[in-house]
N, C-alpha and C positions, 0 to 999 in steps of 0.2 A: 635395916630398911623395913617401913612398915607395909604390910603387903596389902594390894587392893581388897575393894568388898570379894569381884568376882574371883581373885586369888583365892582369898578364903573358902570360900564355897566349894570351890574344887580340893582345896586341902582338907573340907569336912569330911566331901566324899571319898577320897582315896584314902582316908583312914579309916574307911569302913572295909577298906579291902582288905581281904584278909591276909596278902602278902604283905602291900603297904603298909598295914598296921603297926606291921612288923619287924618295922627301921626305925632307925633310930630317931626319934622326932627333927631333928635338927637337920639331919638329911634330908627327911624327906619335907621338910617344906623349903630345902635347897630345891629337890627337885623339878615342885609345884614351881619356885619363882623363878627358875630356867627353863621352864615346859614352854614349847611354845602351841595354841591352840588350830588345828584345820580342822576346816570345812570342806565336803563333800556332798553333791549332789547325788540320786540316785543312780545306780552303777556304774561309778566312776573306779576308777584302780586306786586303789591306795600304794601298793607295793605291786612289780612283778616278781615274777622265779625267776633268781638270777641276780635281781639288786644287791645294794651293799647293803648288809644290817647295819645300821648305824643309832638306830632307836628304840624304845620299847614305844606301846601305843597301850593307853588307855578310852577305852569307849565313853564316852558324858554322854549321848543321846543318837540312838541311831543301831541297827543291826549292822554285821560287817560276813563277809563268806571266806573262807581260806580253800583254795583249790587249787591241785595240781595234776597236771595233763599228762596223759599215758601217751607212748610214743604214735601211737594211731590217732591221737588228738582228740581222744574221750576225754572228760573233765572226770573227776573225781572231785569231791565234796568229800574237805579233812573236816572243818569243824565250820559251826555258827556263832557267831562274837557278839553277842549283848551286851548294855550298860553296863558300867561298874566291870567289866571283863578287861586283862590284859591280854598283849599278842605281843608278837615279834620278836619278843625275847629270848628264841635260840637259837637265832644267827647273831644278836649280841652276846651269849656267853658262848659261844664255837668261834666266833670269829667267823664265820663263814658266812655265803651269798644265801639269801632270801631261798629257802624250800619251797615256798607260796605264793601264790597270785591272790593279796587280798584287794577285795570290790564291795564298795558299798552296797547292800540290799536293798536298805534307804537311805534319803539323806539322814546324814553323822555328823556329830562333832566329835571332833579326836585329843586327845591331850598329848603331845608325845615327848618325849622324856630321852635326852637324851642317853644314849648309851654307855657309854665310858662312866658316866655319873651313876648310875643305875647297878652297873656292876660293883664300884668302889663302895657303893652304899649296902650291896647285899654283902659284901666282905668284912663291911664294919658289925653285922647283924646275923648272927651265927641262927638263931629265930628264922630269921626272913630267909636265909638259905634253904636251911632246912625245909620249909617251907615250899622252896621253889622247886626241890628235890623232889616234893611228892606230886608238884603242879606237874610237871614233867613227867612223873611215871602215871597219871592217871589218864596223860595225853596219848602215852605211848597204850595204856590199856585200852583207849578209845580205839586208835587205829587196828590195833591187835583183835578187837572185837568185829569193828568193822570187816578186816581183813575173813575171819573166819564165819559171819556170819553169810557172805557171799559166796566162801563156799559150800555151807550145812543147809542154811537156811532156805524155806520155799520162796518164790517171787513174794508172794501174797503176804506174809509175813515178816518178809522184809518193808513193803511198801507200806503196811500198816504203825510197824515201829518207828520209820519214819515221819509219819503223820502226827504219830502220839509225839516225837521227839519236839517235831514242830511247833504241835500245841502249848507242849509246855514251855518253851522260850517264847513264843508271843502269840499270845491269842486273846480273845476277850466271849464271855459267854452273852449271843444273842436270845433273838427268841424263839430260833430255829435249833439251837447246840452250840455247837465251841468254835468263833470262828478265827481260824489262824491267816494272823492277822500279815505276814510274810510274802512279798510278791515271790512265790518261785514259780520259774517254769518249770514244765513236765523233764525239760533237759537236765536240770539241775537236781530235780527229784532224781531222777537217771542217775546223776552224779553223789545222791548220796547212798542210793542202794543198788546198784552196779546191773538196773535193768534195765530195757531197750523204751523207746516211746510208745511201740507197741502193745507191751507187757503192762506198761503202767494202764496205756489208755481202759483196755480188755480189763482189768483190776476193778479201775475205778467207774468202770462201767457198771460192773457187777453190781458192787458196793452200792452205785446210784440205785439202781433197780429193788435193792435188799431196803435199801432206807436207812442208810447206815450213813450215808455221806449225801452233801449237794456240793454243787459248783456251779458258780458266777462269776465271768469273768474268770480272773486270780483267784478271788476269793474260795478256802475250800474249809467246808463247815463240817465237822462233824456231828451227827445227831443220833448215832450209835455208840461210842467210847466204850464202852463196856463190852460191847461184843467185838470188839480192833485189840482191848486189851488181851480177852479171850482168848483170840487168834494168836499173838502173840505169845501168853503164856502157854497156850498148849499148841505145838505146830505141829502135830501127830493130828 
C-alpha cells in the first residue's frame, strides 16, 4: 500500500532518529503506517502514573514533562521531551504500569506507535536494541545525577543548571540574552531541582539584581550565561 504525502514525512523524520534509524526499514514504515497521530493542547495529560503501557510516543512538534509525585505530593521533574524525542518505552518493554505522569508543556502533536509492534520490531534489530540499552542507561544516569546532585549540590547551583538545561532544549537568542522559551512555573522549576518556592524566588532575586537574569511574565531570559556556567562549574 502506498503511503500518504504526510506518511512520508513522518517516516523522513523517524529515520532520523537515531534509534528508529535503526530497524529494519520495512518495520519501521510498518510502524509509521499503524501509528496513529494526537493532539494535545497546553497541559493536558498525555499518560498518568499508574496507566497501561501500551504505546511508545514520539514527539512531531511540541515539548512534553515526565513527573512523578513523592508521597507528600511534591512533584519531581524526571525528564523534558522535545521533537524528534521518544518516551514511554519502559512500561512497553517491562510490561509494567506507566512510572510517569506525562503533560504537555505546550501544545504537541504525538506519533504513537503501538507497542507490541515496536517491541517485535526492536527484536528483529539487534542495532536498534542495542541501542535502546544505552537510551536506557543514560536515563537511569540522568536520574542518578539528578538524585546526587540534591544531595551535594548548593541551592544556587542547582537552580542555575537547570536554567542552562532549559536553555539548551528551547530557547531563542533575543536582544536582551537567551530567552527560554518553556512555560515553567517556579513549582516545576521546584520539581526539577528539589527546592522550595522560596529558595528559587530569594535566587532569582539575587540573580535579577546581579544582571545575570530578567523575568516577564513566564518568560526568563538570561543575559549572563557565562557566569550561571561559572557557577555551575565551580560550586566551591
Amino acid at each position: 500500500m502506498a503511503l500518504k504525502p504526510a506518511q512520508i514525512a513522518v517516516l523522513e523524520q523517524l529515520g532520523r532518529h537515531p534509534l528508529l534509524d535503526r530497524l529494519v526499514a520495512a518495520d519501521l514504515r510498518a510502524l509509521v503506517d499503524n501509528a496513529s497521530v494526537l493532539v494535545f493542547d497546553e497541559r493536558a495529560t498525555l499518560f498518568a502514573h499508574g496507566d497501561a503501557g501500551k504505546s511508545v510516543l514520539v514527539v512531531a512538534h511540541g515539548y512534553v514533562k515526565l513527573a512523578a509525585s513523592t508521597p507528600s505530593g511534591r512533584e519531581v521533574v524526571l525528564d523534558l521531551i522535545g521533537p524528534g524525542d521518544l518516551f514511554g518505552e519502559l512500561a512497553v518493554l517491562t510490561e509494567q504500569p506507566r512510572a510517569a505522569t506525562a503533560t504537555a508543556l505546550t501544545a504537541c502533536s504525538l506519533l504513537s506507535i503501538d507497542g507490541g509492534a515496536f517491541v517485535a520490531a526492536l527484536a528483529r534489530s539487534p542495532e536498534a536494541m542495542f541501542w535502546m540499552i544505552r537510551l536506557l542507561g543514560r536515563r537511569l544516569s540522568r536520574a542518578t545525577e539528578q538524585m546526587t546532585d540534591g544531595l551535594e549540590l548548593p541551592a544556587p547551583v542547582r537552580l542555575a543548571k537547570a536554567l542552562l538545561e532549559l536553555a539548551a532544549l528551547h530557547s531563542r537568542l533575543g536582544e536582551d540574552g537567551l530567552e527560554i522559551s518553556l512555560p515553567m512555573s517556579q513549582r516545576e522549576l521546584g520539581g526539577m531541582t528539589g527546592l522550595i518556592r522560596e529558595s528559587i524566588n530569594k535566587h532569582l532575586g539575587s540573580w535579577r539584581e546581579a544582571g545575570w537574569l530578567r523575568q516577564s511574565g513566564r518568560t526568563i531570559t538570561l543575559r549572563n550565561v557565562a557566569a550561571l556556567r561559572a557557577l555551575v562549574r565551580d560550586p566551591g
